[in-house]
C-alpha positions in Angstrom: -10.5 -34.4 178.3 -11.2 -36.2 175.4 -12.2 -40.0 174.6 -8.9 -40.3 172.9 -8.2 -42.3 169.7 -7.7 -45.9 169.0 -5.6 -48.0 166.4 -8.1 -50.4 164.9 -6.7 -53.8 162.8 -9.5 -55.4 161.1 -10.3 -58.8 160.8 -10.1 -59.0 157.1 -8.0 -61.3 154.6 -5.7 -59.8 152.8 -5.6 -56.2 154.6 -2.7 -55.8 156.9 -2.7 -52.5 157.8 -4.3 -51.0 161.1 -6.5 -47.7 161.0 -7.3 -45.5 163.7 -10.8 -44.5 165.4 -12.4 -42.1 167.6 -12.6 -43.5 171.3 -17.2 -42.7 171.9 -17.9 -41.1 175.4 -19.6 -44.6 176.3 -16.1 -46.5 175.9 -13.7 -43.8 177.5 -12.0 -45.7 180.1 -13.5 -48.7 180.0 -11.8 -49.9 176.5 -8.5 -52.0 176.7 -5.7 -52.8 174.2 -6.9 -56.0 172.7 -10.5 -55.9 172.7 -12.9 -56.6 170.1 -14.5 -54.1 168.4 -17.0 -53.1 165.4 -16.2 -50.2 163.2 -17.0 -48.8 159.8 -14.4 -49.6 156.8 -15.3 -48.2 153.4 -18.9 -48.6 153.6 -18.8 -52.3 155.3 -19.1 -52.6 159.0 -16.5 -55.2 160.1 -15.0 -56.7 163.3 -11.4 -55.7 164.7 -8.9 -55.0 167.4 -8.1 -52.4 169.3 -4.1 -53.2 169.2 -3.3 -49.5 170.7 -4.2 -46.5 172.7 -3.5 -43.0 171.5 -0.6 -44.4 169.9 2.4 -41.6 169.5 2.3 -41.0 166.0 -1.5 -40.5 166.2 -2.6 -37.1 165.0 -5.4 -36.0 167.5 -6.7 -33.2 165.2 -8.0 -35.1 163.0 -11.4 -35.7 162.1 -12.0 -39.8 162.8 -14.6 -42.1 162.5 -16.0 -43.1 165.8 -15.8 -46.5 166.9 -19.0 -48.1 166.2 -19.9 -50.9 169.0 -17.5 -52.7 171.6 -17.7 -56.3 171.2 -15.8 -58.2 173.1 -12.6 -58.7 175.7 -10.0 -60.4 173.4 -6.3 -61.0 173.5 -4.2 -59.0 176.1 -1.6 -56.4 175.8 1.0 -59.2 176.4 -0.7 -61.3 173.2 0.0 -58.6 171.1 3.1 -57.9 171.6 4.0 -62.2 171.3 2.3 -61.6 168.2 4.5 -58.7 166.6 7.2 -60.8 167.7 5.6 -64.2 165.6 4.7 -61.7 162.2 8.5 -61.3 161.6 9.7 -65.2 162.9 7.0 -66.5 160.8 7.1 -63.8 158.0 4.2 -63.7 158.4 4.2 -59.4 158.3 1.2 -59.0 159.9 -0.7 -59.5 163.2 -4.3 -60.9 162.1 -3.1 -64.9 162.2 -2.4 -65.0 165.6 -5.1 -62.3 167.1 -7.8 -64.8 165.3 -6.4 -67.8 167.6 -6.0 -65.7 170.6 -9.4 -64.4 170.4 -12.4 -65.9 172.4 -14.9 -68.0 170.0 -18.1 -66.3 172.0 -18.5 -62.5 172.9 -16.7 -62.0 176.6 -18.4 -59.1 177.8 -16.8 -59.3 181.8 -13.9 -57.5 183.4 -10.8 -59.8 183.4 -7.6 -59.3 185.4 -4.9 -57.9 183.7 -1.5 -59.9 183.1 0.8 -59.9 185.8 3.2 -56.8 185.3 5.9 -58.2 187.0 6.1 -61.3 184.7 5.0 -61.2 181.1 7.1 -58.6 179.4 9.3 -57.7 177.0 12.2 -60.4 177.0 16.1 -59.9 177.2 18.2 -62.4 175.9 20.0 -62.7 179.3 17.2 -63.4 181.0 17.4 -66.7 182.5 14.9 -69.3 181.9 14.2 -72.5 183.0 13.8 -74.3 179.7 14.1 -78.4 180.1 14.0 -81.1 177.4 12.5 -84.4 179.1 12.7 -87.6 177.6 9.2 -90.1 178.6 8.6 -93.2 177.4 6.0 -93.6 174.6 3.9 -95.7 177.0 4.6 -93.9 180.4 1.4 -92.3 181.8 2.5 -88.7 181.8 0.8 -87.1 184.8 2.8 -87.9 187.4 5.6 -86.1 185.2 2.5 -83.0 184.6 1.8 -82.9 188.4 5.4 -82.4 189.9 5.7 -80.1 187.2 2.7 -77.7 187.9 2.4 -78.0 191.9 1.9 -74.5 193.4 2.1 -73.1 189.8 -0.4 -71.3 187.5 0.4 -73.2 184.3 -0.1 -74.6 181.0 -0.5 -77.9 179.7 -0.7 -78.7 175.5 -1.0 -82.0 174.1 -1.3 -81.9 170.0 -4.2 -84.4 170.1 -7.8 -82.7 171.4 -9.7 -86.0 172.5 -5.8 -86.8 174.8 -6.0 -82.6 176.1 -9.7 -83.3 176.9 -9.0 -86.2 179.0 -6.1 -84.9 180.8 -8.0 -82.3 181.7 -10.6 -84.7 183.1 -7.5 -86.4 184.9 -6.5 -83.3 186.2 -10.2 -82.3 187.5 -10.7 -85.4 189.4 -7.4 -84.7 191.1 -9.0 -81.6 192.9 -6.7 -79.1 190.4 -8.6 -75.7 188.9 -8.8 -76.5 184.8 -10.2 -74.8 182.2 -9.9 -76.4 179.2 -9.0 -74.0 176.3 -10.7 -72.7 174.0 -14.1 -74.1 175.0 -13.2 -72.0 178.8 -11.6 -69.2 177.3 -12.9 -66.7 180.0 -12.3 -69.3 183.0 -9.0 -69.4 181.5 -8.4 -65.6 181.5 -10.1 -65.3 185.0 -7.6 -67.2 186.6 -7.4 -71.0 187.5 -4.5 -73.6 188.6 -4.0 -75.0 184.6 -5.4 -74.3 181.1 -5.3 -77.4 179.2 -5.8 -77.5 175.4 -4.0 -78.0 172.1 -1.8 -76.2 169.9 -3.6 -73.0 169.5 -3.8 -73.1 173.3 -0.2 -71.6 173.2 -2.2 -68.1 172.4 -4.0 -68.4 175.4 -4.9 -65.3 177.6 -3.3 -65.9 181.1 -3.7 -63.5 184.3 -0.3 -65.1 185.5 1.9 -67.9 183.8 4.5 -69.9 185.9 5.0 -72.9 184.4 4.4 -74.5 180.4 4.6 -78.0 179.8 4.3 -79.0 176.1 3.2 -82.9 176.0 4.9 -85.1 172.5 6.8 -82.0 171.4 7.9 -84.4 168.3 4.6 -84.3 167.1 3.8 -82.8 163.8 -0.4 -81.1 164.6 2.0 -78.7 166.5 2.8 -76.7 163.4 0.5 -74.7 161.4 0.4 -76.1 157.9 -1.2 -72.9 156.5 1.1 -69.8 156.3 2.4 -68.4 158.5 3.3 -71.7 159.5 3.9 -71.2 163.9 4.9 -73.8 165.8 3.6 -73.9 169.3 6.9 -75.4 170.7 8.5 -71.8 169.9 5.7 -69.4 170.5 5.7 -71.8 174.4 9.6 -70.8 174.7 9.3 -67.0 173.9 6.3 -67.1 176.3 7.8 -68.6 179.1 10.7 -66.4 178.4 8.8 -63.3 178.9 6.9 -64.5 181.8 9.8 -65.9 183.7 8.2 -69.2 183.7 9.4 -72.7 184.0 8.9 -74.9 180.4 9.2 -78.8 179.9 8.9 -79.9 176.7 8.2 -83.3 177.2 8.2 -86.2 174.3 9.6 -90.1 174.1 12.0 -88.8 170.6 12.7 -85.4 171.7 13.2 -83.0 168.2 16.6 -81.8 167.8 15.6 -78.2 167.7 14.4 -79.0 171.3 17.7 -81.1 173.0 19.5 -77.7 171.0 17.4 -75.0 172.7 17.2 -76.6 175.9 20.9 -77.7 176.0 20.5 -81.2 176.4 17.6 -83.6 177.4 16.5 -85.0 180.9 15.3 -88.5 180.4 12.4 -89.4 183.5 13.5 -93.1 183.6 16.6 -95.1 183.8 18.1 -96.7 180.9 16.6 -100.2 181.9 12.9 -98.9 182.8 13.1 -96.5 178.9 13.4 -99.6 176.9 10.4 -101.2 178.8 8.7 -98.8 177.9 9.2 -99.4 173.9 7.6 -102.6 172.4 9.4 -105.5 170.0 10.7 -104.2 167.0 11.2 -107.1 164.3 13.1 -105.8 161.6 12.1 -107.4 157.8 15.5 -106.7 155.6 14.8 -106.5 152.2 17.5 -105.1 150.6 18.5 -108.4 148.7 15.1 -108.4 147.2 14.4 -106.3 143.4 11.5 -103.4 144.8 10.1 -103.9 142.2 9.4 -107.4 142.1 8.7 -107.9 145.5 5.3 -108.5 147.3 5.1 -106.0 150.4 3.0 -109.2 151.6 6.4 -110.8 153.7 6.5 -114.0 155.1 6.9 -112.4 158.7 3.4 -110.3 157.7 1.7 -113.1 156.8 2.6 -115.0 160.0 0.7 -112.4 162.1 -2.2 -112.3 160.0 -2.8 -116.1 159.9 -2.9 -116.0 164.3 -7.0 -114.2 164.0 -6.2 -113.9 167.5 -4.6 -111.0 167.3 -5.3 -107.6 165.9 -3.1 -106.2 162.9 -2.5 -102.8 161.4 -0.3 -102.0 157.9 0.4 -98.7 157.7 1.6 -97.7 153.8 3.1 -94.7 152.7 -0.2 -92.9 150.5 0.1 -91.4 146.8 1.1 -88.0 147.1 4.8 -88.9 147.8 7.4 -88.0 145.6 8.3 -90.9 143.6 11.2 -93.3 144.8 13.7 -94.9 141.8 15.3 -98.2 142.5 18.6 -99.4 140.1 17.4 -103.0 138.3 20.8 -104.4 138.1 21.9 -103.7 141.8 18.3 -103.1 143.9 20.0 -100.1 145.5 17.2 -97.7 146.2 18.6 -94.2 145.0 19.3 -91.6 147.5 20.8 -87.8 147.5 24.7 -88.2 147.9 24.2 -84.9 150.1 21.6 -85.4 152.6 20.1 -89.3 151.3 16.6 -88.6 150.9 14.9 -90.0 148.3 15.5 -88.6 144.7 12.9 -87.9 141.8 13.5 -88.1 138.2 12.8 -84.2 136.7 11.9 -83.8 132.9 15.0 -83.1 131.7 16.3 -86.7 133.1 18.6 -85.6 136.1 18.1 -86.9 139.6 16.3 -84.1 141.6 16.5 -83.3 145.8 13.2 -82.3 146.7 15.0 -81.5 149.8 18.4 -79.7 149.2 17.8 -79.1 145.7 21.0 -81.0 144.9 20.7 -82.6 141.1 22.7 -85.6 139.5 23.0 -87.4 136.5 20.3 -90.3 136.1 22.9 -93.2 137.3 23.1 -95.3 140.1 25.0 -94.8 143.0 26.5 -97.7 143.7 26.6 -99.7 140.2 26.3 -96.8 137.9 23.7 -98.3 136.0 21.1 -96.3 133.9 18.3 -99.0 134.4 16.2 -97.1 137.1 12.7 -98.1 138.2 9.6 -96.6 140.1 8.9 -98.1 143.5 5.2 -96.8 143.9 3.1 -99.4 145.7 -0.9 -98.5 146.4 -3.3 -99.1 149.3 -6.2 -100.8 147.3 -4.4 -103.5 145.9 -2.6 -104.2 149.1 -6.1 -104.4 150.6 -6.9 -107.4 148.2 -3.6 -108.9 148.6 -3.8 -108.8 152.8 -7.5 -110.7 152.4 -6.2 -113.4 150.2 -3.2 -113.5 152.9 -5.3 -113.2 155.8 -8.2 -115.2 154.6 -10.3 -113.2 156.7 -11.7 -109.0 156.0 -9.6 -106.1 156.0 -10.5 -102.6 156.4 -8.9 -99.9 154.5 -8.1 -96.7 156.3 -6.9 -93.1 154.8 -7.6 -89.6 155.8 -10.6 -89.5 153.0 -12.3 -92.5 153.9 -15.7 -91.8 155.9 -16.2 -92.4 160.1 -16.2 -95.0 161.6 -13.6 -97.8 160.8 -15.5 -100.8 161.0 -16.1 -102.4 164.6 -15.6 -105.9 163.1 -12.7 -105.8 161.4 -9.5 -107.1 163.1 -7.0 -106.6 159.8 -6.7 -102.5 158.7 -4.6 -101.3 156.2 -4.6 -97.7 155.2 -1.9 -94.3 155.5 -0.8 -92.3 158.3 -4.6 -91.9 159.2 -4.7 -95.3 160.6 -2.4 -94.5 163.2 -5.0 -91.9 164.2 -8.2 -93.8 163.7 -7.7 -97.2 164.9 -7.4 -97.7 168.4 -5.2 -101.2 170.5 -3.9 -103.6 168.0 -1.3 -106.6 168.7 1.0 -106.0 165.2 1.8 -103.0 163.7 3.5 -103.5 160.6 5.1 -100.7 158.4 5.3 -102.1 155.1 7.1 -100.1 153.0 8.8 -98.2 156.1 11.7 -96.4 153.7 8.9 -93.9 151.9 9.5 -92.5 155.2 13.2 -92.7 156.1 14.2 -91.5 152.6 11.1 -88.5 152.3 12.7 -85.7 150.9 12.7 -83.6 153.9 15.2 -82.7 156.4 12.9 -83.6 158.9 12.4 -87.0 157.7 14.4 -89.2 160.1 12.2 -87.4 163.3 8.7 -87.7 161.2 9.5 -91.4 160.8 10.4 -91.8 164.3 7.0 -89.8 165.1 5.3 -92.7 163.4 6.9 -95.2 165.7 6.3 -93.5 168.7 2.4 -93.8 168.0 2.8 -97.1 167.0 4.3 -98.0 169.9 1.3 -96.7 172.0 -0.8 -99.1 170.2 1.3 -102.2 171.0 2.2 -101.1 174.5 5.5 -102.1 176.0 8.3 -104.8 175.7 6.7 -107.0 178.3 3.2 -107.2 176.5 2.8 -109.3 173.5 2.8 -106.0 171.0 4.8 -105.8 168.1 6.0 -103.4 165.4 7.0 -105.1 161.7 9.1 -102.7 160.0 9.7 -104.0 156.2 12.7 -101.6 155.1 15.9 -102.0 152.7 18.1 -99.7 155.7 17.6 -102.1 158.5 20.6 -100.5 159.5 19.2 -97.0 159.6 19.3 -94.8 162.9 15.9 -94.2 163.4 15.6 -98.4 163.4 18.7 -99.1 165.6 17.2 -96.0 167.7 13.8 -97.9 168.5 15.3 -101.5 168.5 17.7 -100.7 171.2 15.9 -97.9 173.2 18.4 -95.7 172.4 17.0 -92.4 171.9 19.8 -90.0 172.9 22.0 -91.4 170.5 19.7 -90.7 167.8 19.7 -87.3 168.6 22.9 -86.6 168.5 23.3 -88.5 165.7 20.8 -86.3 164.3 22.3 -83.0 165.5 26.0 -83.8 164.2 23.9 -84.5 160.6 22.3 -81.1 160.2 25.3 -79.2 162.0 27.1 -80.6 158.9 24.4 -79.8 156.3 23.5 -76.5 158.1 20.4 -77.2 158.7 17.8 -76.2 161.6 18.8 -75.9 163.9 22.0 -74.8 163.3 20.4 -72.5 160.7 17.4 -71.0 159.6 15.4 -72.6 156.6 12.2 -71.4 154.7 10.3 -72.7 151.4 9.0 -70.5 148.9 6.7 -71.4 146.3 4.0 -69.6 144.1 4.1 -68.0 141.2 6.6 -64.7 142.5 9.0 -67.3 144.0 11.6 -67.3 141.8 12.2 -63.0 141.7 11.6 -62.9 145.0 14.6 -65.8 145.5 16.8 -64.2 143.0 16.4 -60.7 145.3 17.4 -62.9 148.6 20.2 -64.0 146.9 21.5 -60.9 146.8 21.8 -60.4 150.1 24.8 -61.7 152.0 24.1 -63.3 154.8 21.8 -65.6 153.0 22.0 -68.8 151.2 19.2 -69.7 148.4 18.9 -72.9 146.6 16.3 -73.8 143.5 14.6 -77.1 143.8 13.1 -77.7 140.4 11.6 -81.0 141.2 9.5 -79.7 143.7 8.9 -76.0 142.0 10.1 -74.1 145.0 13.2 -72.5 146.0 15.1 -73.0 150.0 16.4 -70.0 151.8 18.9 -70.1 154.5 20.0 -67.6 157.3 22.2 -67.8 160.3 19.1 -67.2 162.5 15.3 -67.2 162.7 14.8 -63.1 163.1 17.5 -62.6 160.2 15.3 -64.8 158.2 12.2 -63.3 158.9 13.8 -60.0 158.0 14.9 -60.5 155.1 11.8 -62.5 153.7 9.4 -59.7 154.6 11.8 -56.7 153.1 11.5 -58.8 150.1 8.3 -60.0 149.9 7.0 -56.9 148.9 8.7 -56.9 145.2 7.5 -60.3 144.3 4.2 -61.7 143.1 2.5 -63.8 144.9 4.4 -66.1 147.5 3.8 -68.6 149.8 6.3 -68.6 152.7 6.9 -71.7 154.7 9.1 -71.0 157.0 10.3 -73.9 158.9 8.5 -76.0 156.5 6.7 -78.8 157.8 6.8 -80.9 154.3 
């Protein structure tokens, strides 16, 4: 009997297409779908995987190349096919993305245990699975909530943030629990233990047997891939327990609305009394009788917690790199989209531009009609020196660019989102300029800003501590605020649900940016096509596509793909 033949994908950027080997003597037998493999490709020797066995349409007469050296054990039969099922939800149209994150980061040269047969598989959309929504309070300790969830079960646990997933799995370890923590144990985890811990690549991890997923701050934007194809763990979780027949909690304090959607609802782990302990102050600034553009972001409320050097006080300032926000001079009215009220910019031609639904209006205001429009655009370096002369004591200025480590004696910072992220327990957190992020045009806006609250929160601690939040806004009336003053999350999200069901918006729809040079052909071919909607957003030089559902989408983005220059495909898009 022969070796037999097998279908190769190589690991190289920008080739998408598989090729097929001779099967040596030495491997015959021995060689799985999935593993890692060396072979030649014009004249370079480069590594691959082996994503079939004498596949049908092989032709065995042929004279093949031999495979050249077997490398590695890699992703598993069951991988493979989650992945052909993520190239056409992502658009991605090819398999490489995914096998690279599923693959082990050293050699694995041992026999592994295959997946179990008689639970990952190919799905049916009756198949019933226990997918639940669970609502946890930004401060709760969420092991308890991990443990009841996992008991008996081989599972796994993501958390977005790598230093939280490390010390859960820690947690876990001292508990007595079997944990590998992915990818660092990427063969313990394919051997077989209790849980597999990691982040969100860890949704590609190779599992013997699945039972149970629990997916920790499912609001949490390091989920998504921000390079194309642009996966987010949440849904490659939800397919996977679908296939395996597993149990999955995704788990957050602001629950997304794509989650309450898919699930049905959302559980919430603690009684309307013990949630809103579990959220800190909120002290609301109002601005909104105050010209932005006169203003000092330096409040009297901000000022107050400065002066008390007792305690310890972070600003967090939207960064350049937003889209700029216009403010009427006669009225102070902050301009908005009269379709979905983000924030509007001001395109060449004068018009009012959506960077989010692409709607357009004449250069007037809203509410007085005035022409006389301003730029709101405040910066972090000269808020630095206006904090110190507030303060009277240092302040440290904190962005994603700013070298490691934050300085251990400041007690004032000031900085971007990365401050949230860098600075560990303060007493204040103060958003100063809190509607950059309510009015970002993006439909995910009003979750993003709430994602941002959320952390905050876990730096204050809870309504019976001395923490606080400041948010300076000209919306005090806004849901996201009402949401967070009152604890009341689940009307937010219905709130939130009714607002894109209206706008047809994720998800109620599917959504995808395209931008690039080939976007605009490769929009005008979409819009060709029934089922589809396409709108041009020339402020942001990239055109929205909208279908009735995810694998319609993907569809028709990859069968047009191929007559367009080059495109960058966002599907979902994150910004």
């Amino acid at each position: 009997m022969l070796p037999g033949i097998a279908r190769v994908l190589p690991d190289l950027t920008g080739l998408d297409k598989a090729f097929d080997y001779a099967v040596p003597a030495d491997l015959a037998g021995r060689l799985q779908r999935g593993d890692v493999v060396r072979v030649d490709l014009h004249g370079r020797r480069v590594r691959g995987w082996v994503i079939a066995l004498d596949p049908p349409d092989a032709q065995p007469g042929r004279s093949l190349f031999p495979i050249v050296r077997w490398s590695s054990r890699g992703p598993d039969p069951t991988l493979i096919e989650l992945a052909e099922w993520a190239s056409v939800r992502w658009a991605a149209g090819r398999l490489r993305p995914f096998l690279v994150t599923a693959t082990p980061p050293a050699n694995v040269t041992a026999t592994l245990p295959a997946a179990d047969a008689a639970g990952e598989g190919p799905s049916s959309p009756a198949q019933d699975v226990s997918l639940t929504t669970v609502r946890l309070g930004p401060t709760v300790d969420p092991l308890p909530l991990i443990e009841e969830r996992i008991r008996g079960r081989a599972a796994l646990v993501i958390h977005p943030s790598v230093p939280a997933s490390r010390a859960l799995s820690r947690r876990l370890e001292r508990r007595g629990v079997r944990v590998a923590w992915w990818p660092e144990q990427w063969e313990l985890a394919a051997r077989g233990v209790d849980v597999v811990v990691g982040t969100r690549a860890a949704a590609w991890a190779r599992l013997p047997v699945l039972d149970a997923v629990v997916l920790l701050d499912e609001h949490d934007e390091a989920l998504q891939e921000e390079r194309t194809p642009t996966w987010h763990a949440r849904d490659v979780l939800v397919e996977r327990a679908r296939r395996s027949a597993a149990t999955c909690a995704l788990v957050s304090p602001a629950p997304t609305a794509t989650a309450v959607w898919l699930a049905g609802g959302v559980r919430p782990a603690q009684g309307a009394g013990d949630e809103r302990d579990t959220w800190p102050v909120v002290e609301v600034v109002d601005r909104s009788d105050e010209a932005p553009w006169k203003r000092s972001l330096v409040s009297t409320a901000l000022i107050t917690a400065l002066r008390d050097h007792g305690r310890r006080v972070m600003c967090v300032i939207n960064a350049p790199g937003r889209s700029r926000r216009l403010a009427c001079r006669r009225c102070a009215n902050l301009q908005r989209c009269t379709t979905c009220g983000a924030a509007v910019a001001q395109a060449d031609d004068g018009t009012l531009v959506c960077a989010s639904c692409a709607t357009t209006r004449p250069p007037l205001c809203q509410v007085c009609a005035s022409t006389a429009l301003a730029n709101v655009r405040p910066g972090v370096t000269r808020l630095r020196d206006e904090l110190e002369a507030a303060a009277n004591r240092p302040v440290a200025a904190v962005t994603a660019a700013a070298a490691d480590p934050v300085g251990a004696d400041a007690r004032v910072f000031v900085g971007t989102e990365a401050v949230l992220h860098r600075v560990g327990r303060v007493d204040t957190v103060a958003f100063l300029d809190f509607d950059a992020e309510l009015l970002a045009p993006r439909y995910r806006a009003a979750e993003q800003a709430m994602g941002l609250l959320v952390r905050a929160a876990r730096h204050v601690g809870g309504r019976r501590g001395t923490g606080r939040i400041l948010i300076q806004t000209h919306l005090p009336g806004h849901p996201v605020i009402a949401a967070v003053r009152h604890a009341d999350l689940a009307g937010f999200t219905r709130g939130e649900l009714e607002r894109r069901r209206e706008l047809s918006l994720p998800p109620w729809t599917a959504l995808a940016a395209l931008s690039g040079a080939g976007q605009e052909e490769m929009a005008e071919s979409l819009g060709r096509q029934a089922p589809l909607g396409v709108a041009v957003a020339p402020g942001a030089h990239r055109s929205l596509v909208r279908a009735p559902d995810w694998s319609a989408l993907g569809t028709a983005l990859l069968s047009a793909r191929s007559a367009a220059g080059r495109v960058r495909i966002e599907v979902d898009p994150p910004r």
